[in-house]
C-alpha positions in Angstrom: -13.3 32.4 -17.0 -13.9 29.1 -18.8 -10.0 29.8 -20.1 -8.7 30.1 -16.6 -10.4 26.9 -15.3 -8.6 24.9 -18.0 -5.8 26.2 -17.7 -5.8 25.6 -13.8 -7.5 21.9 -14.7 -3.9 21.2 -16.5 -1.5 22.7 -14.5 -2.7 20.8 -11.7 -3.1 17.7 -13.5 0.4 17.9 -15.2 1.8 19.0 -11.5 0.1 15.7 -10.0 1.6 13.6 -12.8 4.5 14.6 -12.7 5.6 14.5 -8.8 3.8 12.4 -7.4 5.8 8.8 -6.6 4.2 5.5 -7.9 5.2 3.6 -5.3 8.9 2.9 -4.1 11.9 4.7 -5.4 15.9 4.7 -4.7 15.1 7.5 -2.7 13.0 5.8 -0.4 14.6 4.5 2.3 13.6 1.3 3.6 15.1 -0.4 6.8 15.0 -3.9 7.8 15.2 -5.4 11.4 16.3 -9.0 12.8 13.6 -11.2 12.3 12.9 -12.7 15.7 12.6 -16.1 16.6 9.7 -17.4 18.7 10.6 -21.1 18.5 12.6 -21.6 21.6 13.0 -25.6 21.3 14.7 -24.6 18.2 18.1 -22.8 17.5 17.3 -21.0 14.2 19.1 -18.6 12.5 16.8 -15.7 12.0 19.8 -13.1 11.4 20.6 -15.3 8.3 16.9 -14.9 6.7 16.9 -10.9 7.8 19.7 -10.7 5.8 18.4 -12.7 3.2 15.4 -10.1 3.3 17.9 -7.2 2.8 19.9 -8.6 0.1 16.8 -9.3 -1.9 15.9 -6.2 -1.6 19.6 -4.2 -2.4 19.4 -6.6 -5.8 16.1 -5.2 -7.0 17.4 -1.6 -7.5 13.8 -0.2 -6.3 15.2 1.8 -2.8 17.6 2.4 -0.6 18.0 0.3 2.1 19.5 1.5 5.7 22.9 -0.5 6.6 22.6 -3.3 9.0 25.8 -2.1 11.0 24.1 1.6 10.9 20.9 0.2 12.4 22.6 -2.5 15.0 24.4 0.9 16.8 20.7 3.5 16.8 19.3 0.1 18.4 22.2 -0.3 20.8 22.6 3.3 21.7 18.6 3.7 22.8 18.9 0.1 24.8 16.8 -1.8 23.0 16.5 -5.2 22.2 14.5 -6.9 19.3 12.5 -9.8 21.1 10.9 -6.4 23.4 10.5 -4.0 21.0 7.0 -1.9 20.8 5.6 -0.6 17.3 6.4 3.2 19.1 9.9 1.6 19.3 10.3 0.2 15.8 8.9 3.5 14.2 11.7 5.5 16.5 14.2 3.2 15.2 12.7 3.7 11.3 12.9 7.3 12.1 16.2 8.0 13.6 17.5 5.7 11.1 15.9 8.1 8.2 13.9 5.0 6.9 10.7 5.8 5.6 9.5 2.2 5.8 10.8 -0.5 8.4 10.2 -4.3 7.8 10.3 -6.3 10.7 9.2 -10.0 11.3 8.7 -13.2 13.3 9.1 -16.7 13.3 6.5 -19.1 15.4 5.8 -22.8 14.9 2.2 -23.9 15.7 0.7 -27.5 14.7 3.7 -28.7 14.0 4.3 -26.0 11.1 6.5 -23.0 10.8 5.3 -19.7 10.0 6.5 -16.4 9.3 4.8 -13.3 9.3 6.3 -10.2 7.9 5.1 -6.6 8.6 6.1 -3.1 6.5 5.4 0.0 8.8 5.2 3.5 7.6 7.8 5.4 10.5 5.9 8.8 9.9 2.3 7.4 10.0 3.4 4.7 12.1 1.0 2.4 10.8 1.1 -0.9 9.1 1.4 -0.7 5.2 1.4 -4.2 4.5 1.4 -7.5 6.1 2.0 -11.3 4.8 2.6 -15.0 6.3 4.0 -17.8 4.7 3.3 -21.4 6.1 4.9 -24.7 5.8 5.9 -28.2 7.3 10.1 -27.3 6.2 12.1 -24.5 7.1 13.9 -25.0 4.2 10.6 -23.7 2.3 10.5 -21.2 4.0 13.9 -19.8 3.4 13.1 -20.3 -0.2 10.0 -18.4 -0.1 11.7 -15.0 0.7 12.4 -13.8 -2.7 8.4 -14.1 -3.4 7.9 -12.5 -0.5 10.2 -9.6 -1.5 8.6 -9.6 -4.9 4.8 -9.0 -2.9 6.2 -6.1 -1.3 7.2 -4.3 -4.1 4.2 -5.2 -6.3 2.3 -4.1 -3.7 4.1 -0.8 -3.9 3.7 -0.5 -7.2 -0.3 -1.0 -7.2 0.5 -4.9 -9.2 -1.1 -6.8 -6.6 -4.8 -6.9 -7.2 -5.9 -10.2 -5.8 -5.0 -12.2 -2.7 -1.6 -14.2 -3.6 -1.5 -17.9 -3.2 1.7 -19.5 -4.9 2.9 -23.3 -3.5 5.6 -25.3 -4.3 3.5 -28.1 -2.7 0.4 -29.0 -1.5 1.9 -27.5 2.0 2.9 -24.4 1.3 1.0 -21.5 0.8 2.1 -17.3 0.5 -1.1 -15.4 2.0 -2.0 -11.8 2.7 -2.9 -11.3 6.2 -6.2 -10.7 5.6 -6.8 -14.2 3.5 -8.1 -16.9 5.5 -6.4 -20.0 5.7 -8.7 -22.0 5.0 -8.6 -21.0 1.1 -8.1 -23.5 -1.1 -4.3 -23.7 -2.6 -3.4 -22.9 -5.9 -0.8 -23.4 -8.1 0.8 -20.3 -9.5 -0.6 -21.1 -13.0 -4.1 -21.5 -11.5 -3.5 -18.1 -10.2 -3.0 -16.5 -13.1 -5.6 -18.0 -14.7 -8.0 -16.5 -12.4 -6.9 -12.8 -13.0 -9.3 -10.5 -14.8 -8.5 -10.8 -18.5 -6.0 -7.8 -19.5 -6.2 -6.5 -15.9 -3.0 -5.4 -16.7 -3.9 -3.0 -19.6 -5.0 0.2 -19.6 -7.4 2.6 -21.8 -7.6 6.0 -21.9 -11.5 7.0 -22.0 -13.9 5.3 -19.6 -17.6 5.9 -19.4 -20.5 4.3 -17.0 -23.8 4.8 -16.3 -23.9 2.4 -13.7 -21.7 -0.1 -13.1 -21.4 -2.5 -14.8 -23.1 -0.6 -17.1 -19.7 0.9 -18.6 -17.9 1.0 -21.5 -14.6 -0.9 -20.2 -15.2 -3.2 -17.3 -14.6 -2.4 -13.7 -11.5 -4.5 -13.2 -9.2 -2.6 -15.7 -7.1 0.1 -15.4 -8.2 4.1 -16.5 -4.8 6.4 -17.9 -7.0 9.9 -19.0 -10.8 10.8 -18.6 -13.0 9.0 -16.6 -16.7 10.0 -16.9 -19.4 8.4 -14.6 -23.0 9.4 -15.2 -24.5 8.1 -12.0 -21.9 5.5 -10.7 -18.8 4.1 -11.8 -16.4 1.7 -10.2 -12.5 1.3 -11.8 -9.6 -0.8 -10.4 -7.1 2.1 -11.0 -7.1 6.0 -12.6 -4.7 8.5 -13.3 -6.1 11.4 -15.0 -9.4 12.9 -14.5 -12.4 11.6 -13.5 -15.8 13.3 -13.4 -19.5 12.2 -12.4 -22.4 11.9 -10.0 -20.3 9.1 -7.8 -16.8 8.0 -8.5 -15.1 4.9 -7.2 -11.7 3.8 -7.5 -10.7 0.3 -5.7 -6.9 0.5 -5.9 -4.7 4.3 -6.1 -6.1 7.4 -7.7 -3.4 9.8 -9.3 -4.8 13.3 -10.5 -8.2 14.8 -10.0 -11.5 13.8 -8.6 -14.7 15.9 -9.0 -18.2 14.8 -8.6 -21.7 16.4 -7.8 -22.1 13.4 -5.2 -19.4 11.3 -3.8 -15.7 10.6 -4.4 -14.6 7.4 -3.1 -10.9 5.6 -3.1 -10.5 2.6 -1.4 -6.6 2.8 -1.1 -4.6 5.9 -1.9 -5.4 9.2 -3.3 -2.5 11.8 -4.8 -3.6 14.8 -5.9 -7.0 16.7 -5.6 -10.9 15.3 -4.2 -13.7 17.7 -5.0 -17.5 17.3 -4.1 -19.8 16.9 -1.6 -18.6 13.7 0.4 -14.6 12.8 -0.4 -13.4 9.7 1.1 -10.1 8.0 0.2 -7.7 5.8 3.0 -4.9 7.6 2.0 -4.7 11.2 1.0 -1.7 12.8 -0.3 -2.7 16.3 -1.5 -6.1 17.8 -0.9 -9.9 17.2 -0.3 -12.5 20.1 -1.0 -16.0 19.3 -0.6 -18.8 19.8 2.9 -17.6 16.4 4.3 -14.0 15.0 3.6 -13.0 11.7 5.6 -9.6 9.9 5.3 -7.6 7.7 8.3 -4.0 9.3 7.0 -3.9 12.8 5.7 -0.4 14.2 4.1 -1.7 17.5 2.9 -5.1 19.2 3.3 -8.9 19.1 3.6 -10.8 22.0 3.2 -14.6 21.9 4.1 -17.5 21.9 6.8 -16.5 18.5 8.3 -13.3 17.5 7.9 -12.3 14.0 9.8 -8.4 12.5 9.4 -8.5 9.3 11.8 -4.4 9.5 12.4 -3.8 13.1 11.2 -2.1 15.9 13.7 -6.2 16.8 14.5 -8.9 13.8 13.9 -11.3 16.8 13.8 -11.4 19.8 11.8 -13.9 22.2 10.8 -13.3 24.6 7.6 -9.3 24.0 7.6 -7.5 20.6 8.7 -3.6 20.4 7.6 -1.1 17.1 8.5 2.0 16.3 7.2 
């Protein structure tokens, strides 16, 4: 019996490992739309700075990205024009398109600055992924701040964005998640990184905590193998295993999560939850346990209570599937 478990344990892990995608991929396909211009004393070139958004993105090799001329004649043929578009109408247009992900954005001017605000929308969710603003006095700064921009959305993606970013090129400008307030003090790009977590970027193998931050590596690092939490323990990122009383993962969880209390994932979860309470923002795979909660379910949850906020049902008992 013990045999079987293991060898079940390590299919599943290795399975997990192996398919799941860490973030984009050429096989993603990402569309982007005109960025629309609210400044009407103003004649700006928005189509120019789409384009600019698009070509950024062709360069960096990380997806696919839908032709401008494919997506100018699915817009014309369902009569719709940019400045009106719903978020129903943008995640049609992602879908018909094939686009997984659809970037669309606008340009205001308030208080005499400019700002641009750029969205990411999951087309089969049809939620927002991921949103930013940049802010500034020139338009010229603006234009140049698109490549950064680019760079966020893909380290997003890829889990490399861990704190709020704030990189100026004076004491004007400032790159912001949406959820940043504005009133933040700016920082220079090397003040930024000076603030990171020492060796945030690395990763260890083994982790164990009592409580944290009673543990043996600290919270803000990154956990590749077996993670072991006695009572409660809190790490940035895990792929692997994890095992304990209550586990919590800030970031994206790849692999399998069991616990005799509560499994919690702030962001993503791929692979399997098991225990009492599951909770994770994202699940792609399964949750098992008496009371599983996520908002967006791509798989299955398996238990007494089983809640997905934007799945096909938002209530399940016993058996609750979305795809």
């Amino acid at each position: 019996m013990k045999r079987d478990f293991i060898s079940i344990l390590t299919i599943v892990s290795f399975f997990v490992l192996i398919n799941v995608s860490f973030g984009l991929d050429k096989n993603t396909k990402v569309a982007v739309l005109d960025i629309v211009s609210r400044v009407q004393e103003e004649k700006i070139d928005t189509v120019t700075l789409s384009e600019m958004v698009q070509t950024e993105l062709v360069n960096k090799k990380v997806c696919t990205v839908v032709e401008r001329a494919f997506l100018s004649k699915i817009i014309d043929e369902q009569k719709l024009q940019i400045t009106g578009m719903t978020e129903s109408d943008i995640t049609r247009i992602g879908n018909l398109a094939g686009a997984a992900k659809i970037i669309v954005g606008a340009l205001s001017k308030m208080a005499g600055k400019y700002v641009l605000m750029v969205k990411i929308i999951d087309t089969k969710a049809g939620s927002i992924d991921y949103s930013e603003q940049v802010m500034n006095y020139s338009l010229d700064e603006i234009v140049k701040s698109v490549p950064k921009i680019v760079n966020n959305i893909i380290g997003f993606y890829n889990g490399d964005i861990q704190i709020p970013q704030l990189i100026v090129t004076n004491t004007d400008f400032q790159i912001q998640k949406s959820d940043v307030k504005t009133d933040i003090p700016v920082k220079t790009n090397e003040e930024v990184q000076k603030d990171l977590p020492k060796g945030s970027d690395n990763f260890f193998l083994i982790q164990i905590a009592i409580w944290t931050p009673l543990q043996i590596i600290p919270q803000d690092f990154k956990i590749y193998g077996f993670d072991l939490n006695l009572f409660y323990g809190k790490n940035y990122e895990v792929i692997g295993v994890t095992g304990g009383v209550v586990n919590h993962v800030v970031n994206k969880f790849i692999g399998l999560q069991a616990c005799a209390g509560a499994n919690i994932i702030d962001n993503e979860m791929w692979g399997v939850q098991a225990g009492p309470v599951n909770f994770a923002k994202k699940v792609y795979g399964v949750q098992i346990g008496v009371f599983n909660f996520t908002e967006e379910l791509f798989g299955a949850q398996i238990g007494l209570c089983n809640i997905a906020a934007k799945g096909w049902v938002s209530f399940m008992p016993i058996l609750n599937i979305s795809f």
